[in-house]
C-alpha positions in Angstrom: -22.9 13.5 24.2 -23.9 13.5 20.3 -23.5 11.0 18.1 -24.6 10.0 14.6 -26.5 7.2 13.4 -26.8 6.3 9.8 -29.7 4.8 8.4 -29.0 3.0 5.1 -31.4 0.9 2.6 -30.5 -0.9 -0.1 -32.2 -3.1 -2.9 -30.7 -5.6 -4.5 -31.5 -8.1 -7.2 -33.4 -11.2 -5.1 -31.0 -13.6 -6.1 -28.2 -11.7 -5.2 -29.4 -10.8 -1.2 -26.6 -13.7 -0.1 -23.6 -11.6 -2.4 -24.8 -8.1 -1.0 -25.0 -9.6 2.4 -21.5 -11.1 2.2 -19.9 -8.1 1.3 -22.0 -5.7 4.1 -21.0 -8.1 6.4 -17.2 -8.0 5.8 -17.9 -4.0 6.0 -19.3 -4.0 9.6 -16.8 -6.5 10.4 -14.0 -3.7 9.6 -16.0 -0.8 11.0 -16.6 -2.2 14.1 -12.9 -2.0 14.5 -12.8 1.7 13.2 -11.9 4.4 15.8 -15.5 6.3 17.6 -17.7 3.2 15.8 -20.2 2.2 18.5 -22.6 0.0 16.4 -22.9 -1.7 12.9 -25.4 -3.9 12.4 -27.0 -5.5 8.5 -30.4 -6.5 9.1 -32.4 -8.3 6.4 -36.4 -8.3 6.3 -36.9 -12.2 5.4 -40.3 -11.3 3.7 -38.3 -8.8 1.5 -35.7 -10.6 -0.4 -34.6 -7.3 -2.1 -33.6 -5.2 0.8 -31.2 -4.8 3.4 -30.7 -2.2 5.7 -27.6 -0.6 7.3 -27.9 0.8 10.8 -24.4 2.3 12.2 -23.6 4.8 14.8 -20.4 6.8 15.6 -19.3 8.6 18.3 -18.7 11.6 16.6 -18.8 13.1 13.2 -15.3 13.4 12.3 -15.6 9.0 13.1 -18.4 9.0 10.2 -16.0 10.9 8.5 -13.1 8.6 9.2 -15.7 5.4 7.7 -16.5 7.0 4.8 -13.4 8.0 4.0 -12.3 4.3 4.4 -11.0 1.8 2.2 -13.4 -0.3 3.4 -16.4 1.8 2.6 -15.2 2.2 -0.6 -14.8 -1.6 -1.3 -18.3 -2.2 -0.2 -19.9 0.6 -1.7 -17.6 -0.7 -5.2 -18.9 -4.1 -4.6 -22.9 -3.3 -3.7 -23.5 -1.0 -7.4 -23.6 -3.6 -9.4 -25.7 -5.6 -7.5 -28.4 -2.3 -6.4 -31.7 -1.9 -8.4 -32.4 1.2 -6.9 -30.6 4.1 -5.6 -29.9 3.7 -1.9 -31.9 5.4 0.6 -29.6 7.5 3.0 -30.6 8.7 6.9 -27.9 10.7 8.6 -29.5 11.4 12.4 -27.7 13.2 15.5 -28.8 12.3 18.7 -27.8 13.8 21.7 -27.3 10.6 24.3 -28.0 11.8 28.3 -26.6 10.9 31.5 -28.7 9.5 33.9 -29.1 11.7 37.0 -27.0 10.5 39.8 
């Protein structure tokens, strides 16, 4: 089975981690609820107060499709530019997921 993970970094103003982190968080919320979504987490690095990092997976790449395509990828991504310093960094990784022998 393949499935995509998406790697995503974002910096933000210092003072404004809490605001980014509000809004990423109401995204996973949603996309956990999104059809083939297997994983969204928002970590934070508490000795980087500029970054956050997006790790999601799907089952599929037509359900990464589906997300980005989303109204609620577009309100987060419309509510994290004003708040980025620096482009985002983007990963988009297959993995292929094996059975265990049985």
């Amino acid at each position: 089975m393949t499935q995509i993970l998406a790697l995503i970094d974002v910096t933000v103003a210092p003072d404004k981690r809490a605001e980014a982190q509000a809004i990423l968080d109401i995204d996973a919320a949603e996309a956990r609820e999104m059809p083939g979504n297997v994983a969204f987490d928002v970590l934070t690095d508490p000795h980087a107060p500029d970054r956050l990092r997006l790790e999601h997976g799907w089952s599929d790449a037509a359900s990464f499709e589906g997300y980005l395509a989303s109204d609620a990828f577009a309100r987060a991504l419309a509510g994290l530019k004003p708040l980025m310093i620096a482009p985002p960094i983007s990963q988009r990784l297959v993995t292929t997921l094996y059975a265990p022998d049985a």
